[in-house]
C-alpha positions as CSV (number, residue, x, y, z in Angstrom):
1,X,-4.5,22.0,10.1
2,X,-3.5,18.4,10.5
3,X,-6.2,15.7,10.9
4,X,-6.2,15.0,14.8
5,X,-6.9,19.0,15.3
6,X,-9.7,19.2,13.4
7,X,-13.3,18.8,16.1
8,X,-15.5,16.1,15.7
9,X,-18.4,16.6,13.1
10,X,-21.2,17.2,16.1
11,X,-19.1,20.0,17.7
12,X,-18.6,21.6,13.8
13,X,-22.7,21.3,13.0
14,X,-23.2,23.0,16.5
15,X,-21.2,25.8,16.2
16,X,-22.3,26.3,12.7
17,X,-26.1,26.0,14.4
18,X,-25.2,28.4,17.4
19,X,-23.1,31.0,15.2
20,X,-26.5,31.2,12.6
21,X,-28.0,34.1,14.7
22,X,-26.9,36.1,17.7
23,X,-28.0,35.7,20.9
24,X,-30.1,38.8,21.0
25,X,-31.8,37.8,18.1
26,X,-32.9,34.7,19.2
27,X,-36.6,34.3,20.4
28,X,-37.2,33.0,23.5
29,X,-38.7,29.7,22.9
30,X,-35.8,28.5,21.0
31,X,-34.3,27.9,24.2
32,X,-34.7,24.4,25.9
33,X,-35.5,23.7,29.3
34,X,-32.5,21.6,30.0
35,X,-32.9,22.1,34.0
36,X,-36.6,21.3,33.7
37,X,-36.3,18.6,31.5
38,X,-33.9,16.7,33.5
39,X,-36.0,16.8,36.4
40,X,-38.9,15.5,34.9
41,X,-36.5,12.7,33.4
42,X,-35.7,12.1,37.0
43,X,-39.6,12.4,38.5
44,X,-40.4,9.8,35.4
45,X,-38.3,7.6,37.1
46,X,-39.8,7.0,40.5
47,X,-43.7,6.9,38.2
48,X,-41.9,3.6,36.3
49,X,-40.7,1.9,40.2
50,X,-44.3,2.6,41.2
51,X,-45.9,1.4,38.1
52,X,-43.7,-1.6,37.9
53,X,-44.6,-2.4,41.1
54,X,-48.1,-2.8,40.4
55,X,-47.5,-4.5,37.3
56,X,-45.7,-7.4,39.5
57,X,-48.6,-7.5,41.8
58,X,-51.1,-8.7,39.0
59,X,-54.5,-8.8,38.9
60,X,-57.2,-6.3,37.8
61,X,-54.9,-3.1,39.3
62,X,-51.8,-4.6,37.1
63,X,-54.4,-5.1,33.7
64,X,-56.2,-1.5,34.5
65,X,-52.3,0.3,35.2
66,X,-51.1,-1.0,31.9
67,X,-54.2,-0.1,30.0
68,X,-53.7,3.6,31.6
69,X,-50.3,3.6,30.9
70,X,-51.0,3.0,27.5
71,X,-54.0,5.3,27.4
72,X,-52.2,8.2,29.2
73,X,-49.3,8.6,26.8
74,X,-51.3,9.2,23.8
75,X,-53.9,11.3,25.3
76,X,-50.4,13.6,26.4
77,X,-48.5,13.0,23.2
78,X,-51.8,14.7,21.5
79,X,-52.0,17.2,24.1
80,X,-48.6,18.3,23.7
81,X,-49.1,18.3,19.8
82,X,-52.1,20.6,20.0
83,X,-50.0,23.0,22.3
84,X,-47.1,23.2,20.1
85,X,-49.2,24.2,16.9
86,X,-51.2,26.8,19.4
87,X,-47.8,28.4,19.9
88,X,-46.4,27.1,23.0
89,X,-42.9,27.2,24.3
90,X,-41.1,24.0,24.9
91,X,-40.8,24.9,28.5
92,X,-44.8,25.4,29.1
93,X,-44.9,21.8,27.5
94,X,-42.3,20.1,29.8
95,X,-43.9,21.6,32.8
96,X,-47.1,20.2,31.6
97,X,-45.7,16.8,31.2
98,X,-44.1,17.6,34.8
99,X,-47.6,17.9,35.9
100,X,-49.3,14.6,34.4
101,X,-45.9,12.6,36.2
102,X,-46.5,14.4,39.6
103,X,-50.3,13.6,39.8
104,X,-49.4,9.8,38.3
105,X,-47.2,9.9,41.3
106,X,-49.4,10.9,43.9
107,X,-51.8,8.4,42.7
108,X,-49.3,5.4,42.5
109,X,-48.2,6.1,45.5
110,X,-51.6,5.9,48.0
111,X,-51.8,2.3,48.7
């Protein structure tokens, strides 16, 4: 096998990963949310153009939004710790962070 045939050292560690078990044998959570995930990358989005928003407003709403900011993503980074070591699938803990982003949207949003 000459050098230029050989795949790239990600493709080679992914096989090897994908070929460890079959399918069938493969629980259920192992899976990843890909669809779910990218829309919450894409609802996270329109949370930072509201946020910055207020942010270049100033004043007391720009201090409390970046204190909350803050304050939010710990408060979900341990929430999403304690589910994981409960047992929860990587899909029940995107569509919790899903949740937290729509109601930070609704919020941002009334003026």
């Amino acid at each position: 096998m000459k050098h230029h045939d050989t795949p790239p050292l990600p493709v080679i560690a992914f096989q090897a990963i994908v070929n460890m078990a079959p399918r069938d044998e493969m629980p259920e959570q192992a899976s990843f949310p890909w669809y779910a995930s990218t829309m919450l990358a894409y609802e996270s989005f329109e949370v930072i153009r509201l946020r910055l928003e207020r942010l270049l407003i100033g004043g007391d709403d720009a201090h409390h939004e970046a204190r909350l900011m803050v304050s939010e993503k710990v408060d979900a980074m341990f929430e999403a710790g304690a589910s994981l070591m409960a047992g929860a699938t990587p899909a029940s803990i995107v569509d919790r962070y899903r949740e937290h982003v729509a109601a930070n949207t609704r919020r941002l949003s009334v003026t």
